[in-house]
mmJSON file of the N, C-alpha and C atoms, coordinates in Angstrom:
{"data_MODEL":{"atom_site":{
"group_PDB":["ATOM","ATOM","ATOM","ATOM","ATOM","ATOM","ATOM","ATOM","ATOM","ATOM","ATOM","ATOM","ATOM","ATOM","ATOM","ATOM","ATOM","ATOM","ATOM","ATOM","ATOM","ATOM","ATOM","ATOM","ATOM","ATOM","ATOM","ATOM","ATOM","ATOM","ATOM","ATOM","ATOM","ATOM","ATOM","ATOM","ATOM","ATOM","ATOM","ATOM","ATOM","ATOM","ATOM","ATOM","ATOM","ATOM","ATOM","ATOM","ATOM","ATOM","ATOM","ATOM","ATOM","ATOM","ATOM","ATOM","ATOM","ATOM","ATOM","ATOM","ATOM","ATOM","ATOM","ATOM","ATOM","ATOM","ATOM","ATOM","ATOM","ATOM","ATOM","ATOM","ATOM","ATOM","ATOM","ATOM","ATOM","ATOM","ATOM","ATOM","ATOM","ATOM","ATOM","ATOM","ATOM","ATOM","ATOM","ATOM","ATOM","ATOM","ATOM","ATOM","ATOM","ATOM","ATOM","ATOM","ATOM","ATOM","ATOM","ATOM","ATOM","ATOM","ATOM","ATOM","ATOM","ATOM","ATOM","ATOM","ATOM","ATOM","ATOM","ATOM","ATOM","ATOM","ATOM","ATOM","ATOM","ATOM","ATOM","ATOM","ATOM","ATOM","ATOM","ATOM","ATOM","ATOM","ATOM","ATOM","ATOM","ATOM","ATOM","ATOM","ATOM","ATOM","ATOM","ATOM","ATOM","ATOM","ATOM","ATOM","ATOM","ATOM","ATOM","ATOM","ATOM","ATOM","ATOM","ATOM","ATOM","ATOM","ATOM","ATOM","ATOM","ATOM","ATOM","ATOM","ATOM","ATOM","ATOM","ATOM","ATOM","ATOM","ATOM","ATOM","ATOM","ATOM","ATOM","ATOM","ATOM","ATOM","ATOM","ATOM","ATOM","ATOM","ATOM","ATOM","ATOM","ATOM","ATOM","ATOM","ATOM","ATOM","ATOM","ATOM","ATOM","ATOM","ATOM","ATOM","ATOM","ATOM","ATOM","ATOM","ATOM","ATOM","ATOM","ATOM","ATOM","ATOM","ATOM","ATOM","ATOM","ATOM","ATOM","ATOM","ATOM","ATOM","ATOM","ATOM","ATOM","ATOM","ATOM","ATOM","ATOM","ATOM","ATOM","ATOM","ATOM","ATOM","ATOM","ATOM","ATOM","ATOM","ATOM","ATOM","ATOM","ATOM","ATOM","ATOM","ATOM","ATOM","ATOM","ATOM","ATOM","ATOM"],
"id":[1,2,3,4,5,6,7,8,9,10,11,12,13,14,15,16,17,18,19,20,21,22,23,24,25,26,27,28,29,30,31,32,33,34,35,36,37,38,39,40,41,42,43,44,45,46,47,48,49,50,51,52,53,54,55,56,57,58,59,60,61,62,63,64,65,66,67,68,69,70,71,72,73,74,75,76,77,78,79,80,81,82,83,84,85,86,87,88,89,90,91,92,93,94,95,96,97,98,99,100,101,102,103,104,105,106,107,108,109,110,111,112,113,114,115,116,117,118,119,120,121,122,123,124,125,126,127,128,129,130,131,132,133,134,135,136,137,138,139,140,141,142,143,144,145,146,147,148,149,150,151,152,153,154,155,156,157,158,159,160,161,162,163,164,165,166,167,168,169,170,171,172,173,174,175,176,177,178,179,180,181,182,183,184,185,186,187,188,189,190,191,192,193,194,195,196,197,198,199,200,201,202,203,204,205,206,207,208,209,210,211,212,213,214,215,216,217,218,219,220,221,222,223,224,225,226,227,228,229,230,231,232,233,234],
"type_symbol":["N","C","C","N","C","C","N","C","C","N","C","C","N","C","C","N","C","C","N","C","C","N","C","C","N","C","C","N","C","C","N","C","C","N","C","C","N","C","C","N","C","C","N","C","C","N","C","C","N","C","C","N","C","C","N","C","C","N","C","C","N","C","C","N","C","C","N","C","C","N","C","C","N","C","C","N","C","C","N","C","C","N","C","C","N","C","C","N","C","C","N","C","C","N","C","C","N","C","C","N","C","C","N","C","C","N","C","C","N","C","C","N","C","C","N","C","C","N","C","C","N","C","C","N","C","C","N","C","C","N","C","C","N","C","C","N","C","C","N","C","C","N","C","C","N","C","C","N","C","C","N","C","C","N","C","C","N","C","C","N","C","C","N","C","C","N","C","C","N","C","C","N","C","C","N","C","C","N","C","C","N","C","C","N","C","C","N","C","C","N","C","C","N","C","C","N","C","C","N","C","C","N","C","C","N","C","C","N","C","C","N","C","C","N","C","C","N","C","C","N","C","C","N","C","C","N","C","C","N","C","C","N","C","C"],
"label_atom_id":["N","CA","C","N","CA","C","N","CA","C","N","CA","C","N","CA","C","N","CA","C","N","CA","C","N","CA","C","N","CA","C","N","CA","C","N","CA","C","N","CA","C","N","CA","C","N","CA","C","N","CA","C","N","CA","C","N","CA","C","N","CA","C","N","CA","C","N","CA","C","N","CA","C","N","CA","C","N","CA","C","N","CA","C","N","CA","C","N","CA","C","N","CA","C","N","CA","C","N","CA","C","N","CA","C","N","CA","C","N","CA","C","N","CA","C","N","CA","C","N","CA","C","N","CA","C","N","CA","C","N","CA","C","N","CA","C","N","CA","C","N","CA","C","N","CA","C","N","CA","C","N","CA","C","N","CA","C","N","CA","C","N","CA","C","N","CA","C","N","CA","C","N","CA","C","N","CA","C","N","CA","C","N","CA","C","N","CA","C","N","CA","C","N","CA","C","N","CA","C","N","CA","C","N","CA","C","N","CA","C","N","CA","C","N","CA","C","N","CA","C","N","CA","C","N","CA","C","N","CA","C","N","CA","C","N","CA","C","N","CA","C","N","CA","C","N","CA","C","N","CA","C","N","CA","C","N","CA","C","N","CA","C","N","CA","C","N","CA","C","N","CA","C"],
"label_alt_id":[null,null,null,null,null,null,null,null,null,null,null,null,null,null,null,null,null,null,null,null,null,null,null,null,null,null,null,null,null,null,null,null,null,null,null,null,null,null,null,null,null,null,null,null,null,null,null,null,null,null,null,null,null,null,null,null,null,null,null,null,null,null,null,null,null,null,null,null,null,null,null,null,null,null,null,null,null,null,null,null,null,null,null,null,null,null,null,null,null,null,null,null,null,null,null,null,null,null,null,null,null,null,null,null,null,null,null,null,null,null,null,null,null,null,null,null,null,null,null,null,null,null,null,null,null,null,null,null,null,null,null,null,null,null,null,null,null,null,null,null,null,null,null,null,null,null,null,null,null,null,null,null,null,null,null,null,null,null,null,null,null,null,null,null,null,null,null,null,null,null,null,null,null,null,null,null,null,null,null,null,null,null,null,null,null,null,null,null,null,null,null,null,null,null,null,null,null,null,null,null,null,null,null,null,null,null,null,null,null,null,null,null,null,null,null,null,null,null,null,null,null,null,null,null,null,null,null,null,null,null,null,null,null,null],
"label_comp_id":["UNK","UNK","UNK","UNK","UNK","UNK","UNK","UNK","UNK","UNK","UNK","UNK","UNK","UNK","UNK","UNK","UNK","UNK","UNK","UNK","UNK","UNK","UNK","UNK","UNK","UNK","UNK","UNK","UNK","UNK","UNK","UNK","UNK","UNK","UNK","UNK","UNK","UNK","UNK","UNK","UNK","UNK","UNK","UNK","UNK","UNK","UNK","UNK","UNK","UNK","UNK","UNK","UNK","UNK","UNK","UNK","UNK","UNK","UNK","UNK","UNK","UNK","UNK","UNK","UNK","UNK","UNK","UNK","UNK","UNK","UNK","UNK","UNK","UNK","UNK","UNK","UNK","UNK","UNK","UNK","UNK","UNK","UNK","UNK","UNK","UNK","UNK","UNK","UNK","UNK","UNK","UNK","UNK","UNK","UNK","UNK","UNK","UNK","UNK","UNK","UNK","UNK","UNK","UNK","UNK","UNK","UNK","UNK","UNK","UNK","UNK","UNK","UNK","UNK","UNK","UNK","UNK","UNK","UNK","UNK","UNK","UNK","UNK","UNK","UNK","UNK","UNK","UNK","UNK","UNK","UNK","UNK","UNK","UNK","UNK","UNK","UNK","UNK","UNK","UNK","UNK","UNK","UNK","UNK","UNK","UNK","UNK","UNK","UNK","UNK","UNK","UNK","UNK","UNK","UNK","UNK","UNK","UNK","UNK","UNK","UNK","UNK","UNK","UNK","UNK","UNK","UNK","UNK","UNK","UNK","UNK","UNK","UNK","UNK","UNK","UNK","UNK","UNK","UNK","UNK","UNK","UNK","UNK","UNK","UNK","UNK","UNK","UNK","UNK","UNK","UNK","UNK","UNK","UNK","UNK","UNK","UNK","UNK","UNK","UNK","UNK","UNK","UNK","UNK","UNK","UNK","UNK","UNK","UNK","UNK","UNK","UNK","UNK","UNK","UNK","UNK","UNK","UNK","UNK","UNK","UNK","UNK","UNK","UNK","UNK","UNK","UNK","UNK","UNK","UNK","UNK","UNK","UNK","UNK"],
"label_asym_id":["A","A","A","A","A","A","A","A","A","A","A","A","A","A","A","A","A","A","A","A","A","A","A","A","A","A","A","A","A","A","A","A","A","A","A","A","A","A","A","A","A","A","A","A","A","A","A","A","A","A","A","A","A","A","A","A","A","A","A","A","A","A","A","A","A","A","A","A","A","A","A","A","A","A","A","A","A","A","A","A","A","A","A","A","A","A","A","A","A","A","A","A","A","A","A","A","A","A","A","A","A","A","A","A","A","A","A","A","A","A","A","A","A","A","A","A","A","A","A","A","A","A","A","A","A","A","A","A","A","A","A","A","A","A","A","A","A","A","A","A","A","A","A","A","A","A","A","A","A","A","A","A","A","A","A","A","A","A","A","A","A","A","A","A","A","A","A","A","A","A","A","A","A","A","A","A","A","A","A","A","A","A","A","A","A","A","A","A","A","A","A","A","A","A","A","A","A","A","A","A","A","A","A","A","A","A","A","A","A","A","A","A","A","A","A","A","A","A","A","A","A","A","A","A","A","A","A","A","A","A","A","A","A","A"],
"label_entity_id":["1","1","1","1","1","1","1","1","1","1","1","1","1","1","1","1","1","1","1","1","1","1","1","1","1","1","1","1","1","1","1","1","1","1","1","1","1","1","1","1","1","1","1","1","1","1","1","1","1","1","1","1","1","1","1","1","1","1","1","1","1","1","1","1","1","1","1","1","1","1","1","1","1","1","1","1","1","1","1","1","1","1","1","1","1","1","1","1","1","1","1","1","1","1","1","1","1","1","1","1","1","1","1","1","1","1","1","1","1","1","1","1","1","1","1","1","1","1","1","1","1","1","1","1","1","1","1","1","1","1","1","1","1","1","1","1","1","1","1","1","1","1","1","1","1","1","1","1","1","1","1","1","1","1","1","1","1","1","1","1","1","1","1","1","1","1","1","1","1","1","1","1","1","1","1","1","1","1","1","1","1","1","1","1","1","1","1","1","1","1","1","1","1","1","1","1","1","1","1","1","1","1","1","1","1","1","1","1","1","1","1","1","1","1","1","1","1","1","1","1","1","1","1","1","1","1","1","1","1","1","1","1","1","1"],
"label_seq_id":[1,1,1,2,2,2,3,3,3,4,4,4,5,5,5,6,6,6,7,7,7,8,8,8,9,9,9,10,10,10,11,11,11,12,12,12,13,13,13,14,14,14,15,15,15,16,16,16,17,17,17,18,18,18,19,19,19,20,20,20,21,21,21,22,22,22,23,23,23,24,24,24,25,25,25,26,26,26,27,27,27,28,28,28,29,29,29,30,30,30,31,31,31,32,32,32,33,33,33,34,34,34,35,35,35,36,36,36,37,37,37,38,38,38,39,39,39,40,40,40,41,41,41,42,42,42,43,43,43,44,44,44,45,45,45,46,46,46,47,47,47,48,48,48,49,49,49,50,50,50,51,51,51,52,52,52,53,53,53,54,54,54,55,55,55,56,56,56,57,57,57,58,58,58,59,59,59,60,60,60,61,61,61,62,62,62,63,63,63,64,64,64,65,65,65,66,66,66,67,67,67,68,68,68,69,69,69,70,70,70,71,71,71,72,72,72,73,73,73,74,74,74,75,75,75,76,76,76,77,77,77,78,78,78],
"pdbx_PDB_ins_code":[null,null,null,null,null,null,null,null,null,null,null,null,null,null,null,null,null,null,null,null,null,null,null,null,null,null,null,null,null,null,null,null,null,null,null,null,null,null,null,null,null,null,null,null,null,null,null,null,null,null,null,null,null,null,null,null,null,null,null,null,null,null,null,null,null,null,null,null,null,null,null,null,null,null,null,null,null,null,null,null,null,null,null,null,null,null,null,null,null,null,null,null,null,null,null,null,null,null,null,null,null,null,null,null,null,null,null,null,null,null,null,null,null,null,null,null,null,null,null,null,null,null,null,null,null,null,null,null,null,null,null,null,null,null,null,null,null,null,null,null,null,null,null,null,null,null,null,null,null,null,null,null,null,null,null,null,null,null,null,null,null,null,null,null,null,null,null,null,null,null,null,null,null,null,null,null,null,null,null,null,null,null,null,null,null,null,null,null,null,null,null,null,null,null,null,null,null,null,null,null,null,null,null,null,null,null,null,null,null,null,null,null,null,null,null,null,null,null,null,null,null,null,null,null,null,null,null,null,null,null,null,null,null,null],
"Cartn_x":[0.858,0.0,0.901,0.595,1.579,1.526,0.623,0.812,1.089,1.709,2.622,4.064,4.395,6.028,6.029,7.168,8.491,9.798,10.236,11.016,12.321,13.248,14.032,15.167,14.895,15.663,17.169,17.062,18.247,19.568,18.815,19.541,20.007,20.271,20.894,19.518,18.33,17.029,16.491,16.419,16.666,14.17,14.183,12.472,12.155,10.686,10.284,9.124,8.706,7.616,6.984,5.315,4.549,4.157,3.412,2.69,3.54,3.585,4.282,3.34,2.259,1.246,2.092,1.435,1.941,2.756,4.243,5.316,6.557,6.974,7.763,9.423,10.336,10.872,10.894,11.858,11.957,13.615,13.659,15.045,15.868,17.005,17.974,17.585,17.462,17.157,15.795,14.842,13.585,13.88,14.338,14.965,15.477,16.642,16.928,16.402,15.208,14.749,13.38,13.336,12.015,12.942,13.702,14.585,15.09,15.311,15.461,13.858,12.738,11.822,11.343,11.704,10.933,11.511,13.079,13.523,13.386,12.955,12.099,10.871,10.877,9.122,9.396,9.927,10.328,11.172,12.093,12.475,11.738,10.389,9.602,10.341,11.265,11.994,11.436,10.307,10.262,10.898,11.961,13.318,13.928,13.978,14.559,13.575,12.339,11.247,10.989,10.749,10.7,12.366,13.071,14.768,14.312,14.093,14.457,13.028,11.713,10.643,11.033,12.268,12.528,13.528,14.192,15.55,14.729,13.404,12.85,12.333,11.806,11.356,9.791,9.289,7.942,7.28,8.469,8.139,9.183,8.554,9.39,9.16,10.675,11.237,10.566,9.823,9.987,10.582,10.171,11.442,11.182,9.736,9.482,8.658,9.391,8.817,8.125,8.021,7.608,6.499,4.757,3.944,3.927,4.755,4.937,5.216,6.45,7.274,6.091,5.186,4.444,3.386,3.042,2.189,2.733,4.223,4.631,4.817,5.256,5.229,3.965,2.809,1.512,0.997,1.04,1.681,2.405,3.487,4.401,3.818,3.368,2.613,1.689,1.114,-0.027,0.238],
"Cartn_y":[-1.17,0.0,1.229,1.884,3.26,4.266,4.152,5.579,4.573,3.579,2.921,3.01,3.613,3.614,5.252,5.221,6.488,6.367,7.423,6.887,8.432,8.17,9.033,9.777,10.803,11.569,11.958,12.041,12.587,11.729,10.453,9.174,8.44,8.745,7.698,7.445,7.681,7.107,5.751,5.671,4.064,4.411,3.246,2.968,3.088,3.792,3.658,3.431,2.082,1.249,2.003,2.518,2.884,1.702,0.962,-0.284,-1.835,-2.258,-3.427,-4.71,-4.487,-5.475,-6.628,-7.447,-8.504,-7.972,-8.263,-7.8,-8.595,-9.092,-9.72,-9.438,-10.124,-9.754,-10.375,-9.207,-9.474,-9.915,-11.679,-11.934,-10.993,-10.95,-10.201,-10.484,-11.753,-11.851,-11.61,-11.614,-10.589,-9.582,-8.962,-7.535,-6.803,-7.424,-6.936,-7.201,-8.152,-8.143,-7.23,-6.82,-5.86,-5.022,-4.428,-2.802,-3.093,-4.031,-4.486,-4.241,-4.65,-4.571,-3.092,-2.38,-0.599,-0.509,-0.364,0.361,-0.042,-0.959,-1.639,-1.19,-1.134,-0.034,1.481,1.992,3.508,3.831,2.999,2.984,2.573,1.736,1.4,0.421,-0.751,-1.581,-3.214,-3.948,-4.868,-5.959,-6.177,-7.383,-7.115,-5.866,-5.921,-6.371,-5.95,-6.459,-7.848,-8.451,-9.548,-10.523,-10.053,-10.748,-10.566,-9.555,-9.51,-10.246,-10.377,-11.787,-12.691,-13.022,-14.238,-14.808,-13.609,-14.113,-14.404,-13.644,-13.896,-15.025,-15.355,-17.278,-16.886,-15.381,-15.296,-15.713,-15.819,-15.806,-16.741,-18.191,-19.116,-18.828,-18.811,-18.702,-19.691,-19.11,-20.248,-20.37,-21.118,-21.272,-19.616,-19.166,-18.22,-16.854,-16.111,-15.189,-14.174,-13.86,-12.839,-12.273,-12.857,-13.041,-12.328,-12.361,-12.045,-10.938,-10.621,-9.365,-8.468,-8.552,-7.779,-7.26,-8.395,-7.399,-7.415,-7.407,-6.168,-4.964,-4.895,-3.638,-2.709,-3.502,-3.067,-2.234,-2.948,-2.559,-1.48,-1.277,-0.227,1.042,0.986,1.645,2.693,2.352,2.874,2.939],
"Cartn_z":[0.0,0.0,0.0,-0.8,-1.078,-0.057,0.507,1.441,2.935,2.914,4.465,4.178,2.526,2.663,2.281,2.57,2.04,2.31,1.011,0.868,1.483,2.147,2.923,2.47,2.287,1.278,1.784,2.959,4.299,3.747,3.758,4.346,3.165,2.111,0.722,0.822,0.81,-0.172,0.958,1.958,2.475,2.612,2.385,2.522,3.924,4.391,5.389,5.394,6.25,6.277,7.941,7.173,8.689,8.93,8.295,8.506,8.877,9.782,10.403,9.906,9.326,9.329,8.505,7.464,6.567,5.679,5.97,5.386,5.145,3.863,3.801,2.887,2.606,2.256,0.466,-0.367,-1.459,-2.099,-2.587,-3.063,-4.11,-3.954,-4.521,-5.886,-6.351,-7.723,-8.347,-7.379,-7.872,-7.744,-6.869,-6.722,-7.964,-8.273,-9.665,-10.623,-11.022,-12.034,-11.876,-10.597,-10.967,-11.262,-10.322,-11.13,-12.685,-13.261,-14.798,-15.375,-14.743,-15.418,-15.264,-14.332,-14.184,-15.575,-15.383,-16.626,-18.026,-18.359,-19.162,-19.865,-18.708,-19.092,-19.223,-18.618,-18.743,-19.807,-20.424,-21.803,-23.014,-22.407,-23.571,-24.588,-23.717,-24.552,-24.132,-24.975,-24.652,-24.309,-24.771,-24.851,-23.87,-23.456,-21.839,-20.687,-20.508,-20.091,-19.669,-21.622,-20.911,-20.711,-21.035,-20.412,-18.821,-18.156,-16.499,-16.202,-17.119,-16.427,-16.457,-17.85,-17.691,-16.919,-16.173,-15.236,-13.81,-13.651,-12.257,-12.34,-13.587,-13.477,-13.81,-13.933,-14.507,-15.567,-16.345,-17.873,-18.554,-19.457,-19.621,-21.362,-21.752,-22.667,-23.617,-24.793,-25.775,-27.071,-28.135,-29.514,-30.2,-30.448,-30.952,-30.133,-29.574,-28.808,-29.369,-30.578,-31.249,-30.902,-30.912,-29.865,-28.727,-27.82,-26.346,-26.839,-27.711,-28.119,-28.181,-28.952,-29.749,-28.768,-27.874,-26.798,-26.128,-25.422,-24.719,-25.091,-26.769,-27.207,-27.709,-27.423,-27.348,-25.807,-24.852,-23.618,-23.116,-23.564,-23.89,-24.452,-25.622,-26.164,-25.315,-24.444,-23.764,-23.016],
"occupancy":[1.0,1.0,1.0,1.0,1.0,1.0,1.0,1.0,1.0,1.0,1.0,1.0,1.0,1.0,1.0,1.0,1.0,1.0,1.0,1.0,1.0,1.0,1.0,1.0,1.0,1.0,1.0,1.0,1.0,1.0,1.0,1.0,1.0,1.0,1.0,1.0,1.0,1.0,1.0,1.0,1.0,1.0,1.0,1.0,1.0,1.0,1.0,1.0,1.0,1.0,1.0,1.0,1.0,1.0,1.0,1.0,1.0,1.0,1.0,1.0,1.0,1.0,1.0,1.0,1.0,1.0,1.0,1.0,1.0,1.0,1.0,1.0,1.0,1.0,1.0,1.0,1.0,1.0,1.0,1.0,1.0,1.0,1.0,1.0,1.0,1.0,1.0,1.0,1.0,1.0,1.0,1.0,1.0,1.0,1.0,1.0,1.0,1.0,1.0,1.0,1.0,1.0,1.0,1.0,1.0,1.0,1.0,1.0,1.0,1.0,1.0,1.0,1.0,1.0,1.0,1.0,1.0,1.0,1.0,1.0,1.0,1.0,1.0,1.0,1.0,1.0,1.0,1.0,1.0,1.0,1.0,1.0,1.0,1.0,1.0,1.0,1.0,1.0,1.0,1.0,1.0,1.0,1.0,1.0,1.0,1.0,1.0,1.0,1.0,1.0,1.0,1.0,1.0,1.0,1.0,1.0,1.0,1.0,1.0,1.0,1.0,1.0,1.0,1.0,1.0,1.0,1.0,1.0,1.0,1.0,1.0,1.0,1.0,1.0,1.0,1.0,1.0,1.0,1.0,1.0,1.0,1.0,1.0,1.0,1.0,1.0,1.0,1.0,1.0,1.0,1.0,1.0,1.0,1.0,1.0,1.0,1.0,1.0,1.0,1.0,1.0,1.0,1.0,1.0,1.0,1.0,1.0,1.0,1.0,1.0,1.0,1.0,1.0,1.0,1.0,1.0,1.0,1.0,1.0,1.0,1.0,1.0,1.0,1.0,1.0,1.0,1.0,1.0,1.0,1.0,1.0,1.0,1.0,1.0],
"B_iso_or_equiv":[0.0,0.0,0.0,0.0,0.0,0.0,0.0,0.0,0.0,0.0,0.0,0.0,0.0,0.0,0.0,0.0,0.0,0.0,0.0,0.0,0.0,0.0,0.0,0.0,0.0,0.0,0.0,0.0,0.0,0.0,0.0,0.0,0.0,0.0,0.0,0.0,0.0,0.0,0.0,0.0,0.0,0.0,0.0,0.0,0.0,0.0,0.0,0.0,0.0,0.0,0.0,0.0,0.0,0.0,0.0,0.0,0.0,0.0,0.0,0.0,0.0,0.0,0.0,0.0,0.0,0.0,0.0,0.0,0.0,0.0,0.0,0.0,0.0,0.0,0.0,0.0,0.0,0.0,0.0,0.0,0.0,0.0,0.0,0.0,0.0,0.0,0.0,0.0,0.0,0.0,0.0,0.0,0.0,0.0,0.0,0.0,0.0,0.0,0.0,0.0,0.0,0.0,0.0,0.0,0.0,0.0,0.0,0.0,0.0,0.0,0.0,0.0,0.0,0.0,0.0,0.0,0.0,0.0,0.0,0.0,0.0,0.0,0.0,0.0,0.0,0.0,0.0,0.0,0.0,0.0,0.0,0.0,0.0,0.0,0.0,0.0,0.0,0.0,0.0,0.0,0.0,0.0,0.0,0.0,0.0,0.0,0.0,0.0,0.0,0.0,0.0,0.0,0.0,0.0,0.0,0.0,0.0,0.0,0.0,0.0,0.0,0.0,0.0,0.0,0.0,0.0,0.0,0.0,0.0,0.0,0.0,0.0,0.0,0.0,0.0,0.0,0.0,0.0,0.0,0.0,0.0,0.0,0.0,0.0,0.0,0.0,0.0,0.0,0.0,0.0,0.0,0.0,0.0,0.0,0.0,0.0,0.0,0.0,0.0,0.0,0.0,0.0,0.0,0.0,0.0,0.0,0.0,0.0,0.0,0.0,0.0,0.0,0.0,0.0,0.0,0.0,0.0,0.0,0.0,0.0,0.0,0.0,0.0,0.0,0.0,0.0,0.0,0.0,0.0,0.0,0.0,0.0,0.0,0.0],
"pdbx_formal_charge":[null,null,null,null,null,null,null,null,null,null,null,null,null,null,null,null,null,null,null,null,null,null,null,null,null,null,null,null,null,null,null,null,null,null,null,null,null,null,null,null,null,null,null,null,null,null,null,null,null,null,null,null,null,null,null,null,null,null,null,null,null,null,null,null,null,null,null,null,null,null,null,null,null,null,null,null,null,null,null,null,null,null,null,null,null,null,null,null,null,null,null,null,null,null,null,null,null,null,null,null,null,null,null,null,null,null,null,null,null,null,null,null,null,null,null,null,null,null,null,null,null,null,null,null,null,null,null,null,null,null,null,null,null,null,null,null,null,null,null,null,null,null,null,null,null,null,null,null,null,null,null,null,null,null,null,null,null,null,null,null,null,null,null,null,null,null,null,null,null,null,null,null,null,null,null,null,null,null,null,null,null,null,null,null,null,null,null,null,null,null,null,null,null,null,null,null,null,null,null,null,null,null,null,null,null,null,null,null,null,null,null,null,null,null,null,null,null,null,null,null,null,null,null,null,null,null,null,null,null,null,null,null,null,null],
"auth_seq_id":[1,1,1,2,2,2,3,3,3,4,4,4,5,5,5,6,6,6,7,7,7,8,8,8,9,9,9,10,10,10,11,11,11,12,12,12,13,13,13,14,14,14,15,15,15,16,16,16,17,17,17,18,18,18,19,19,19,20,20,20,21,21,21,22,22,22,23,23,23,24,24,24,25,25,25,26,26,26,27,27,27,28,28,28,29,29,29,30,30,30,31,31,31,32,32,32,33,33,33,34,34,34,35,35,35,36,36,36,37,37,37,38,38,38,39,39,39,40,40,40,41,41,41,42,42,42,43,43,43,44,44,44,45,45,45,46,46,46,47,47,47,48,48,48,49,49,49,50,50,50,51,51,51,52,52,52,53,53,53,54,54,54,55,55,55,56,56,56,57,57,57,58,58,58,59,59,59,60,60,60,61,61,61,62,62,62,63,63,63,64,64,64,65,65,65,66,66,66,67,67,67,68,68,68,69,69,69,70,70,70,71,71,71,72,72,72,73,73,73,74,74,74,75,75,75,76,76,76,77,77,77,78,78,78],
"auth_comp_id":["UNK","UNK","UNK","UNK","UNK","UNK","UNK","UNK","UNK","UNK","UNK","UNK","UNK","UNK","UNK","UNK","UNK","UNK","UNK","UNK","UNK","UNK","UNK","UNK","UNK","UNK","UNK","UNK","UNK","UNK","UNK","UNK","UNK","UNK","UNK","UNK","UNK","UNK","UNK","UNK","UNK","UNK","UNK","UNK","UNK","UNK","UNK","UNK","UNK","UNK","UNK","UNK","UNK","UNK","UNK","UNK","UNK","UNK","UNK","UNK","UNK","UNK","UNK","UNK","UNK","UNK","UNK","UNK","UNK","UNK","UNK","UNK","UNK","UNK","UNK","UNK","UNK","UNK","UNK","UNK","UNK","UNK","UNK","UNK","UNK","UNK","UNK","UNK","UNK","UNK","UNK","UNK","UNK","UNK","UNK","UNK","UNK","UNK","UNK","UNK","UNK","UNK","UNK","UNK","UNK","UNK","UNK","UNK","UNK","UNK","UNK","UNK","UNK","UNK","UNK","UNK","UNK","UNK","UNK","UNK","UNK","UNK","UNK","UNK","UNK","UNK","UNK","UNK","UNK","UNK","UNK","UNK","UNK","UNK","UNK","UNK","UNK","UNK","UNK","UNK","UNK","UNK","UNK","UNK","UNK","UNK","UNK","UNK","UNK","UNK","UNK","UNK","UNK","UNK","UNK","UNK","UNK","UNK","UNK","UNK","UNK","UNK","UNK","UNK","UNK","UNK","UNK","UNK","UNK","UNK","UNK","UNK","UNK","UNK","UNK","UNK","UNK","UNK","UNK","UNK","UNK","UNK","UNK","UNK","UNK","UNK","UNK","UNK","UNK","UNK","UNK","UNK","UNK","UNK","UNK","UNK","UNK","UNK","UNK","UNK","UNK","UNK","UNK","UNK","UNK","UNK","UNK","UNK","UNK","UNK","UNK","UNK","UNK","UNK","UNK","UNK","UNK","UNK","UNK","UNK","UNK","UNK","UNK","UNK","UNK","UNK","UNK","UNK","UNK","UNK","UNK","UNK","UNK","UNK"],
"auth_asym_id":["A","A","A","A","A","A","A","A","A","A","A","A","A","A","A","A","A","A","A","A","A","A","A","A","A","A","A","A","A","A","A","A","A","A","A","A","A","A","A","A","A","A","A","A","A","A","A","A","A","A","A","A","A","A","A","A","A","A","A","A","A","A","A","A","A","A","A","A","A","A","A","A","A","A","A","A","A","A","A","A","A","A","A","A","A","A","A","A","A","A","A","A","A","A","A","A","A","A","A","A","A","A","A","A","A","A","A","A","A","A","A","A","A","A","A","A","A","A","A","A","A","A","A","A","A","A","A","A","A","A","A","A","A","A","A","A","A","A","A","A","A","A","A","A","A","A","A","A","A","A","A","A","A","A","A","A","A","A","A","A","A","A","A","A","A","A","A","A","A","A","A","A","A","A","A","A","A","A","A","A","A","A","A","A","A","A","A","A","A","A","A","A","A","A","A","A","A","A","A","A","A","A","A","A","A","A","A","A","A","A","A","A","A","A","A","A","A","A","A","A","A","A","A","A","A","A","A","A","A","A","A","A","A","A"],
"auth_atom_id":["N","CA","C","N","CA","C","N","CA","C","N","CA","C","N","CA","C","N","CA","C","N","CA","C","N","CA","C","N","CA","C","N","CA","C","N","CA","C","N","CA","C","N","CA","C","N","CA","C","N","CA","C","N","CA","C","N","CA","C","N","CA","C","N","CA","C","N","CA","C","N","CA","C","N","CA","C","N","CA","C","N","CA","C","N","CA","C","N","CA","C","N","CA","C","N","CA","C","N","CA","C","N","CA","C","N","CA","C","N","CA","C","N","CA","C","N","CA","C","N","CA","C","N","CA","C","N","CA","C","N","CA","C","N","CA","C","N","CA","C","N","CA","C","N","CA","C","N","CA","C","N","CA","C","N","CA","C","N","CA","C","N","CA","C","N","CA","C","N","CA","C","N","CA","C","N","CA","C","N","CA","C","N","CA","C","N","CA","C","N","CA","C","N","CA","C","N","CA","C","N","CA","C","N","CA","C","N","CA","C","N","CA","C","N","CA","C","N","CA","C","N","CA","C","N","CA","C","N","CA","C","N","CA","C","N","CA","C","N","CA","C","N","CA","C","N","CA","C","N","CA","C","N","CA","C","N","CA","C","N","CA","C","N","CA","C","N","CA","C","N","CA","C"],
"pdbx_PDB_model_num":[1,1,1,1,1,1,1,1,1,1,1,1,1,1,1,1,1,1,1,1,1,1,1,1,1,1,1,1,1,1,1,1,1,1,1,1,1,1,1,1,1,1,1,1,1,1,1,1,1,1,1,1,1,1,1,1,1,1,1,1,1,1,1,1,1,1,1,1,1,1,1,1,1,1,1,1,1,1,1,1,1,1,1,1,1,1,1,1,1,1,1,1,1,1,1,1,1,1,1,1,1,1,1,1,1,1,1,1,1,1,1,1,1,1,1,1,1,1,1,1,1,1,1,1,1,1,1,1,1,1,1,1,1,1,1,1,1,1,1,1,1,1,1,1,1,1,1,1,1,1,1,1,1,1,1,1,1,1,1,1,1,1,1,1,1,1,1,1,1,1,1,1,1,1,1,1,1,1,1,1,1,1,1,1,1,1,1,1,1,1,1,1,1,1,1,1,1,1,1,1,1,1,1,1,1,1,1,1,1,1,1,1,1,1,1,1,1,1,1,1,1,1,1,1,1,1,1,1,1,1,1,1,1,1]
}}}
């Protein structure tokens, strides 16, 4: 929920959680593949997109991706 974090400007940027409720942690390698996937999207580059779904294990590679390509770059689009 967006309004239980912020984020701390003082301090190198570090997150601050109001809410203690159900909170868990996130692996290094999802970690970087979401920050692979923001910029993904904010560049509007599908192939990077789906490369960091497919390093998190979201998204399984097949012979012909073109398909996928095309609506992520549909996606993108909008």
């Amino acid at each position: 929920h967006p309004g239980n974090i912020a984020v701390d400007d003082v301090n190198g940027g570090r997150l601050i959680f109001y809410d203690f409720g159900m909170m868990g942690s996130i692996s290094p390698n999802i970690r970087e593949g979401l920050l692979e996937t923001f910029y993904g999207v904010y560049e509007k580059d599908p192939d990077k997109v789906l490369q960091s779904m497919i390093q998190m294990g979201v998204l399984v590679p097949t012979g012909d991706m073109t398909a996928v390509r095309r609506t992520a770059q549909f996606f993108l689009n909008r």
